[in-house]
C-alpha positions in Angstrom: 29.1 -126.0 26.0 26.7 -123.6 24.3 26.6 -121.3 27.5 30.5 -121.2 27.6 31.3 -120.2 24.2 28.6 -117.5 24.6 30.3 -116.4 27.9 33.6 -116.1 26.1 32.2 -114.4 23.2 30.9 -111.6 25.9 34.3 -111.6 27.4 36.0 -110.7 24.7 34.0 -108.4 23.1 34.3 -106.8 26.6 37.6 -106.8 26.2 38.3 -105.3 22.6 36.0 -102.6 23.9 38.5 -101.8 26.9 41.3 -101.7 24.9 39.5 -99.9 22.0 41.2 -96.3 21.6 40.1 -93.1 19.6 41.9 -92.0 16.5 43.5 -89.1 17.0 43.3 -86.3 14.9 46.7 -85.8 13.0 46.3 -83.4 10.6 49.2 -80.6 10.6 47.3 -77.6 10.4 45.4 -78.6 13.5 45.0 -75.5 16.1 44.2 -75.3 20.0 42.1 -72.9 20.9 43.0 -71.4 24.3 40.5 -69.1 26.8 43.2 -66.3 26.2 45.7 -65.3 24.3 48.0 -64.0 27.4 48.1 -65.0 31.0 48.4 -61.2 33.0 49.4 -61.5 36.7 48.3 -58.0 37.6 49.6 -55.2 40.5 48.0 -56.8 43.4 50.2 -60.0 43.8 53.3 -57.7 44.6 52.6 -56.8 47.8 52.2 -60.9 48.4 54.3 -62.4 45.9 52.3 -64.8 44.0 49.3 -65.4 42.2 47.6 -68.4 40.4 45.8 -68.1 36.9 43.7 -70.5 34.7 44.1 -71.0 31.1 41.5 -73.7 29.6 42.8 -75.7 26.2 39.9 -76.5 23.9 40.0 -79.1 21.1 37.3 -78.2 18.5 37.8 -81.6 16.3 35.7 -84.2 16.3 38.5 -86.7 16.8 40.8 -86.7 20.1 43.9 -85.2 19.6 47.6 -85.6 21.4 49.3 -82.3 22.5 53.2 -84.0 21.8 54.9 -81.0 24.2 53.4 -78.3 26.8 56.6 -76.2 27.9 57.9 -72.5 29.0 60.2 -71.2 26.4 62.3 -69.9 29.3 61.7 -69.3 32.4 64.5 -68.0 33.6 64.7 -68.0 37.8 61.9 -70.3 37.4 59.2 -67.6 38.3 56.3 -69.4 36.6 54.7 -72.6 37.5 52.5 -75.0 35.9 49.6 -77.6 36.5 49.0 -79.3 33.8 45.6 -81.3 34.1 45.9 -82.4 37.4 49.8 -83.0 37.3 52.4 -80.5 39.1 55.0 -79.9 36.0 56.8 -77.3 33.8 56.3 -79.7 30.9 54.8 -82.6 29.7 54.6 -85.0 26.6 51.6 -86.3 24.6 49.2 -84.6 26.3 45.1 -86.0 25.5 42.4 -83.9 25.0 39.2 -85.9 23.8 37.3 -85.2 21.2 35.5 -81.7 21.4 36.6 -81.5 24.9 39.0 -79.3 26.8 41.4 -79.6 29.3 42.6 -77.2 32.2 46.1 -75.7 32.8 47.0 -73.4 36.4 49.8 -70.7 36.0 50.9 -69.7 39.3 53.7 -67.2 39.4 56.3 -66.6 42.9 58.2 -63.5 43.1 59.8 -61.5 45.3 59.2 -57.5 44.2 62.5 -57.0 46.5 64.3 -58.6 44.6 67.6 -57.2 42.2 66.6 -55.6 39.3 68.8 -58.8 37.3 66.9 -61.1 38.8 63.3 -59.3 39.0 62.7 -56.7 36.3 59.4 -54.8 36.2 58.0 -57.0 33.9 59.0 -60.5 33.6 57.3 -62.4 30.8 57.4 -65.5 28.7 55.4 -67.5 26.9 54.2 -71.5 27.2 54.2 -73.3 24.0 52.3 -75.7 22.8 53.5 -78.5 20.0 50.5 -80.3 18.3 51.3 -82.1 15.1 54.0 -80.5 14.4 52.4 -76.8 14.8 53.8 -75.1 17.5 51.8 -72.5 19.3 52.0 -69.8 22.2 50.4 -68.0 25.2 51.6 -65.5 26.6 52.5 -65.3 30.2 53.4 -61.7 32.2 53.9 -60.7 35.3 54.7 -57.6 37.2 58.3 -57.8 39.3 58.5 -54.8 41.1 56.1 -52.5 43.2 55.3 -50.0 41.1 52.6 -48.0 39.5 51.6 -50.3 36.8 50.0 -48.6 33.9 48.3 -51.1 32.0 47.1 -49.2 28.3 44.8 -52.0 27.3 42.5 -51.6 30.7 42.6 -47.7 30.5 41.9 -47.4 26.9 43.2 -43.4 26.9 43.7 -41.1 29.5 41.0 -38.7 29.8 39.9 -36.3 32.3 37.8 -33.8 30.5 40.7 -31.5 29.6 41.5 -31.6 33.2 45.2 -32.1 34.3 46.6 -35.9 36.1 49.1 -35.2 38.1 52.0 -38.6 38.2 53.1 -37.6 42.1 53.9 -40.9 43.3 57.4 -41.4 44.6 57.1 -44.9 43.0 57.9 -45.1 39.2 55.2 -45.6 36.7 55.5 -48.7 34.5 53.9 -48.4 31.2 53.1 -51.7 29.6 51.4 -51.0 26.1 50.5 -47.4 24.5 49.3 -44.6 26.5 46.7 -42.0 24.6 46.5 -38.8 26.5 43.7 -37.1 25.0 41.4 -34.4 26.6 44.0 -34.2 29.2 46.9 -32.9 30.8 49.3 -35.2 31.8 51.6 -33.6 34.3 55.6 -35.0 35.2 56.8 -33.1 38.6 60.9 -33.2 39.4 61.9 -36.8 40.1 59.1 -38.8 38.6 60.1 -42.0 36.5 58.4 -43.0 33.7 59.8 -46.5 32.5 58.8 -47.9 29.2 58.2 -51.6 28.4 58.1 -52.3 24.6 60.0 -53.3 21.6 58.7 -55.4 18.1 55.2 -57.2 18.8 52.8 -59.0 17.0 49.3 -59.0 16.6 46.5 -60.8 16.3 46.7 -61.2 12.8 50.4 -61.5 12.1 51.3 -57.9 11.7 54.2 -56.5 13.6 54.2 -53.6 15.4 56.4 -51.3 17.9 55.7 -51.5 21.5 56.0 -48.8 24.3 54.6 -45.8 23.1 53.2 -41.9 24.1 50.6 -40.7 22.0 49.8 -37.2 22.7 46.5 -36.0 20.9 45.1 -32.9 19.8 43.5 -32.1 22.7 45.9 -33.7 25.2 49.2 -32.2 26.6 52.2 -33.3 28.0 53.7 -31.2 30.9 57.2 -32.4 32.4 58.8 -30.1 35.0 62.3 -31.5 36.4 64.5 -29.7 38.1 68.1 -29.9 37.8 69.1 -31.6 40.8 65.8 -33.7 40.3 65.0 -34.3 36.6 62.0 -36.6 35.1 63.2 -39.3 33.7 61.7 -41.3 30.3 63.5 -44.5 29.2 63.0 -48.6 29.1 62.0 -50.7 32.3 65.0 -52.3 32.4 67.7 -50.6 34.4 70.4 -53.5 35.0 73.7 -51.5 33.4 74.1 -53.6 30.3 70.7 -51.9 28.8 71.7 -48.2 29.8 73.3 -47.1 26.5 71.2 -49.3 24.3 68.6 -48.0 21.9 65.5 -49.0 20.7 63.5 -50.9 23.7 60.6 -49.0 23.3 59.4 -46.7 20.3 58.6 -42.8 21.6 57.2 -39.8 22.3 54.7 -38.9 19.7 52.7 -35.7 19.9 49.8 -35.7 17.4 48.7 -33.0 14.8 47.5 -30.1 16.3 48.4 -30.9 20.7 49.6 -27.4 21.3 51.2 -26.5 24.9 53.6 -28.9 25.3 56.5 -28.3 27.7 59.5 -30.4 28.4 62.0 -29.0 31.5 64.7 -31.1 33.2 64.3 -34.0 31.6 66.0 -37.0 30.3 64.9 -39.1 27.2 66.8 -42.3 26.8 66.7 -46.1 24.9 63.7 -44.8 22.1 63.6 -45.3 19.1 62.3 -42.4 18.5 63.0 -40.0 21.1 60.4 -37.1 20.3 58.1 -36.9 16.8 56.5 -33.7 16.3 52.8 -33.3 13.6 51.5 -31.3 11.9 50.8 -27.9 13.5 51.7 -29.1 16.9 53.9 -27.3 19.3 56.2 -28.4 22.1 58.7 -26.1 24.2 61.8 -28.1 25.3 64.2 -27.0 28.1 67.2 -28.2 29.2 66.4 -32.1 28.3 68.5 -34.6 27.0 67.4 -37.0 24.4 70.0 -40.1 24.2 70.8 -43.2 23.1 67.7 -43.5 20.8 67.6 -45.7 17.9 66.5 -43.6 14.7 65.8 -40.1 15.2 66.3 -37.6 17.9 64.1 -34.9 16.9 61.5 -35.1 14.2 59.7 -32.0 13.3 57.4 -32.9 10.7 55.5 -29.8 9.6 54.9 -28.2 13.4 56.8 -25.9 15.7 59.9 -26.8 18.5 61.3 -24.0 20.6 64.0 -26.0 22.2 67.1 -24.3 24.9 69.6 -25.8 26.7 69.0 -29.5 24.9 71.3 -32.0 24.2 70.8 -34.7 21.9 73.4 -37.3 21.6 74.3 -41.3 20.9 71.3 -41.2 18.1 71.5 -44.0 15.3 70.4 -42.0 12.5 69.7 -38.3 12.1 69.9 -36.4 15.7 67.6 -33.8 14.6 64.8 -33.1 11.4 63.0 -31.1 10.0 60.4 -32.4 7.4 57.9 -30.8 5.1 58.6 -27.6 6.5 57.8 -26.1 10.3 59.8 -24.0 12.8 63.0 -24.6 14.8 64.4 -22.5 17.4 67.1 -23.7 19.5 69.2 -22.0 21.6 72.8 -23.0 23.4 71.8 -26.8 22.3 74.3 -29.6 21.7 73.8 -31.7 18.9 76.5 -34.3 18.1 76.6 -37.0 15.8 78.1 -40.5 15.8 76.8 -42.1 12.3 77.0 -41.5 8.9 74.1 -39.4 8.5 73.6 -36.2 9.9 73.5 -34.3 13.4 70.3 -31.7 11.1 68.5 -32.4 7.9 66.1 -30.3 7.2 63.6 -30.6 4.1 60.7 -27.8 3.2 58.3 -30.3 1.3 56.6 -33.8 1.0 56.5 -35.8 -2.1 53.4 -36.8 -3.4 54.9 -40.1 -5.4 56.9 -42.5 -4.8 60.0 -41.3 -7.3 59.0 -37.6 -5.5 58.4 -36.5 -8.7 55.6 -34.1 -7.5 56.0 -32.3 -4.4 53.9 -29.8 -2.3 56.0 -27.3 -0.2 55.6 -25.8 2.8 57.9 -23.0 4.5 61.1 -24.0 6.8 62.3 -21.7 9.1 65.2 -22.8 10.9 67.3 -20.3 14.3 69.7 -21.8 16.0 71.8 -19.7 18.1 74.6 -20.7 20.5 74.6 -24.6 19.0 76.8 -27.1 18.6 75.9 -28.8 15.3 78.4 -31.2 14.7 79.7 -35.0 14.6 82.1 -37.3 13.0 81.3 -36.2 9.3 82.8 -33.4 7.5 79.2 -32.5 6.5 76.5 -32.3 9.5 74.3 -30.0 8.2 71.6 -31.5 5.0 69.9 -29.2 3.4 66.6 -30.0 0.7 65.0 -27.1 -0.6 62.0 -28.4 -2.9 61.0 -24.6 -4.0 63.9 -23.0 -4.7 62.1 -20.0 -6.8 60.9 -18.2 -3.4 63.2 -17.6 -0.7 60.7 -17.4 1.9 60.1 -21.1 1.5 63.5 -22.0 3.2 64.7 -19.8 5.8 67.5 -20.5 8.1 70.0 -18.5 10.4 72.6 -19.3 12.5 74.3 -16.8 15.0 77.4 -18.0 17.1 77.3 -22.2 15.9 79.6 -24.1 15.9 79.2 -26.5 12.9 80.9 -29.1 10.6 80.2 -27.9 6.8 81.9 -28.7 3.7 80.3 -30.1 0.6 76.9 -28.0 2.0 78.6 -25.1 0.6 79.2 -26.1 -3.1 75.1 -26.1 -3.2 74.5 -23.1 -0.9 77.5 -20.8 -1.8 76.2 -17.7 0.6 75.8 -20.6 3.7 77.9 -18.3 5.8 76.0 -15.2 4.6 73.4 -16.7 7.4 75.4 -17.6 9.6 77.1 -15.1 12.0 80.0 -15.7 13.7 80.1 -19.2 13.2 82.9 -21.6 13.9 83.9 -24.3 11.5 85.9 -27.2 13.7 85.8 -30.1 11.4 88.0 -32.6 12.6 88.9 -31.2 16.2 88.9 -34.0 18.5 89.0 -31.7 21.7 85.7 -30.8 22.0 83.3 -32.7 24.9 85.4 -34.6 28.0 84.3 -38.1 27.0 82.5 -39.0 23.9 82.7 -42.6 23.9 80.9 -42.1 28.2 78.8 -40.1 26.8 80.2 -36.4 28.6 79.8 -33.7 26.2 80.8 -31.1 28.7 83.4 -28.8 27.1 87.1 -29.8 27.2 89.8 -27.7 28.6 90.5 -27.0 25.1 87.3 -26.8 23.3 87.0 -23.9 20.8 83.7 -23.5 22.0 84.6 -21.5 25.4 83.7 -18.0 25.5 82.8 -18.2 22.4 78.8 -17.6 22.5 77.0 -14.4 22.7 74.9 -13.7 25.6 71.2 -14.2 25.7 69.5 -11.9 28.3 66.4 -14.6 28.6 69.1 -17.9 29.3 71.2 -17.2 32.7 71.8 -21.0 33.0 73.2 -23.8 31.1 71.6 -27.6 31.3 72.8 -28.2 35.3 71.7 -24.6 36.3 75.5 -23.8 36.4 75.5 -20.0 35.4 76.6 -18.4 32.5 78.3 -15.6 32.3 79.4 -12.4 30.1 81.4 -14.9 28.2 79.1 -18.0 27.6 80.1 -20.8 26.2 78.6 -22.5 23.3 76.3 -25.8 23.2 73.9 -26.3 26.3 77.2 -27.2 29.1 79.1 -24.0 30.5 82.8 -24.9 30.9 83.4 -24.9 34.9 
């Protein structure tokens, strides 16, 4: 009798031991820690397809804790797959991972570079998410879609060839996925070379936001584009399917840094920035025949350096198409510059402040040419003029010589505008100008005051499409044909 009860004392302590689970740990500020913060499924799988990666979940707690959902936010086409320990799914509930133990996940990715441009962009991304006592966290997952030149600015750091020149030959386009530095280089663009920009809002490691998709030009880097006409470079977001053509702000711009000096920009096209070129201090950049669209903030911004710019265009902008801050030089010739907001197509301002009600400023001279222009938009005033030092002349210097322009209020603070500028005409309100504003054609209209209306620069013998121009030119950077 003695030996049986002892027997079933064993058994059951046997048992309560089998049945005997951890506590989990369910505090809500509990955190995964993962092996990476992004999954990156790099160039090489395009030419085959697909690729696998591993992400490894840790749980640093002493107790076990449950993982209540594993799940893509999206996946749209389904172009990501997922093992999660051991099990073949795309999501799974109350996942286990024992006490200071870890568990493994497999990312595999399938997809065909061939593939429409709606279906496979350059870059397809998402991100799999992670709900653990309520806290939800992400890693992120990204893949390239199409063969390309992938230009990945967190492996390259910046692009240096001691002051050297990279040439960007490749009939395939160039994808850049991050920031790209050009310092102690030159980067050069030959005719028909695509440049496609992947960016928009991120967020770092610590929290802070931050805009994507950027060119950094330093001071001893240089950009070099040269387009042609029938073959121009073109600059503007990675995704081409129509619905993102016209629409601004999916990456943040073109940034040339104090002091980069030989900068030249032919025949090319500028489209879905931000900002579509900023300018620093003491920097210089020649611009020809180039069109700078559909860009979220600012066309142009000259702050405190030097733009020659001829035969440009600079159109569909969301704020001001064109500034000019804290002094610095403009010369632009035969340019079109039209407005479709309530700021203005030029502002241009010959100081910074030094406060934050700009009660104490430092100046610096502004000297502003524009010949042959269009300056103009849907606003009787298109022209904004700041002059922080009014007491010396030289500080704020501007002339315009055959323009046509849309003034009005400008002139109750600058009486003697028309003084500098010759043979200017004022169209406010005329409707008849471009083709077909709203599709974006700012080629002169049969009617357009602007035919025949420029003088003739001995230097410029073409217009933006190499059409020529003859002993009656026609004003803005299109000749009427």
């Amino acid at each position: 009798m003695i030996r049986q009860l002892f027997i079933f004392t064993i058994l059951v302590v046997i048992v309560s031991m089998g049945c005997y689970k951890d506590e989990y740990y369910t505090d809500s500020t509990a955190k995964l820690r993962f092996s990476t913060d992004t999954l990156s499924f790099d160039t090489v799988f395009t030419a085959r397809g697909s690729a696998t990666k591993i992400l490894k979940i840790y749980n640093d707690y002493d107790q076990a804790i449950k993982i209540s959902k594993i799940e893509f936010a999206s996946n749209k086409n389904n172009q990501f797959r997922l093992n999660i320990d051991g099990l073949s799914t795309n999501s799974a509930e109350d996942v286990e991972i024992g006490a200071n133990d870890s568990i493994y996940i497999f990312a595999e990715t399938h997809i065909n570079p061939d593939d429409p441009l709606s279906i496979s962009p350059f870059i397809i991304s998402d991100s799999i998410l992670f709900t653990t006592n309520g806290n939800s966290q992400n890693v992120f997952v990204q893949a390239w879609g199409q063969n390309a030149n992938y230009i990945n600015t967190a492996e390259i750091g910046k692009l240096s060839c001691n002051l050297g020149e990279i040439i960007w030959d490749d009939p395939k386009p160039y994808v850049v996925y991050g920031i790209l530095r050009i310092d102690s280089c030159k980067l050069t663009l030959p005719e028909g070379t695509r440049v496609y920009m992947h960016g928009g809002i991120n967020k770092d490691l610590d929290g802070n936001y931050y805009y994507d998709g950027n060119i950094y030009v330093y001071k001893s880097g240089k950009l070099n584009i040269k387009g042609t006409a029938e073959n121009p470079v073109i600059i503007q977001t990675d995704r081409l399917e129509q619905e993102y053509q016209d629409i601004n702000a999916l990456w943040y711009g073109i940034f040339i840094l104090p002091e980069s000096k030989g900068n030249y920009i032919e025949h090319a096209e500028i489209k879905n920035a931000t900002i579509g070129l900023y300018i620093d201090s003491l920097a210089t950049v020649d611009l020809k025949s180039t069109k700078i669209l559909h860009t979220g903030a600012i066309g142009i911004y000259n702050r405190h350096a030097t733009v020659n710019a001829e035969n440009c265009l600079i159109a569909d902008i969301g704020s001001y198409n064109v500034v000019v801050d804290y002094g610095g030089v403009l010369n632009m010739s035969y340019c079109t510059i039209y407005n479709n907001n309530s700021d203005d197509a030029l502002a241009v301002k010959n100081y910074k402040c030094l406060d934050d009600d700009c009660f104490s400023i430092e100046p610096y001279p502004v000297y502003i040419n524009m010949e042959n222009c269009i300056v103009y938009g849907e606003n009787s005033d298109e022209i904004l003029f700041s002059n922080g030092y009014a007491d010396d002349p030289s500080f704020f210097q501007y002339n315009f010589d055959h323009c046509l322009i849309g003034v009005e209020d400008l002139l109750e603070v600058y009486p003697y505008f028309y003084d500098n500028c010759q043979s200017c005409i004022d169209s406010t309100g005329d409707n008849n100008l471009f083709v077909d504003i709203e599709n974006y054609n700012y080629r002169p209209d049969t009617m357009s005051v602007v035919i025949d209306k420029a003088k003739v620069i001995q230097d410029i013998s073409d217009d933006i499409e190499g059409f020529p121009r003859g002993q009656l030119p026609d004003i803005g950077c299109y000749e009427f044909h």
